[in-house]
N, C-alpha and C positions, 0 to 999 in steps of 0.2 A: 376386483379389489385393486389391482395393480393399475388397471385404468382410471381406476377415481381417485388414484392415488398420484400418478402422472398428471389429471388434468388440476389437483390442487397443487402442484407443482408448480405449473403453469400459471397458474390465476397468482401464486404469490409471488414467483417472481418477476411480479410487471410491476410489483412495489418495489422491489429492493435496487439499492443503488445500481448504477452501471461497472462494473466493478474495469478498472483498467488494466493495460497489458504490460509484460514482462518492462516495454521498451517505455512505456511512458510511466510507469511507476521512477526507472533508473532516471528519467529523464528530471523527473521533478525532484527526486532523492539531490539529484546533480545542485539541483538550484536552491536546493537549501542548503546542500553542503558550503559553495561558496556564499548565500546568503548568514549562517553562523558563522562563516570563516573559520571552519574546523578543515585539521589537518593530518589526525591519525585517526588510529581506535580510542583514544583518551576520548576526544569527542562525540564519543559514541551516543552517549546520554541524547548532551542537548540535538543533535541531528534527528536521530529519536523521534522527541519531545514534539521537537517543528513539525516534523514528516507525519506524525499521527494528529496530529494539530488540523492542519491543511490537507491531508491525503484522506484523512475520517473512514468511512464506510466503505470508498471508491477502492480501496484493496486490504489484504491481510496482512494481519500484521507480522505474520512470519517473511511473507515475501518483500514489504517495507524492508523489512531485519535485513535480510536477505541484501537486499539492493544497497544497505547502506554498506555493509561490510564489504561488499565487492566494491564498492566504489570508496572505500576508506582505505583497503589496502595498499 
């Protein structure tokens, strides 16, 4: 069971997106932040908005969260 269950593991995720790394999530976080021209936590929202707009399925959204708040502070 456990190996029928690792190889349907396998078979789906050659569908799901490529998910990206800690450095290129902050990287992209980076360029929408000066892209909205936000400059605290106030703009937290739209940086958000943008960052799941364009970053979609390629990471989670905790760790998006994540990246903008380190890089808002």
């Amino acid at each position: 069971l456990v190996e029928q269950i690792k190889e349907e593991i396998e078979v789906l995720s050659e569908f799901l997106p490529e998910q990206l790394s800690t450095e290129e999530i902050e990287a992209k976080v980076s360029e929408i932040i000066a892209k909205v021209g936000a400059t605290s936590m106030k703009d937290m929202g739209k940086v958000m908005k943008e960052a799941k707009a364009e970053i979609g399925a390629s990471a989670d959204g905790k760790a998006i969260n994540e990246a903008v708040k380190k890089l808002l502070n």
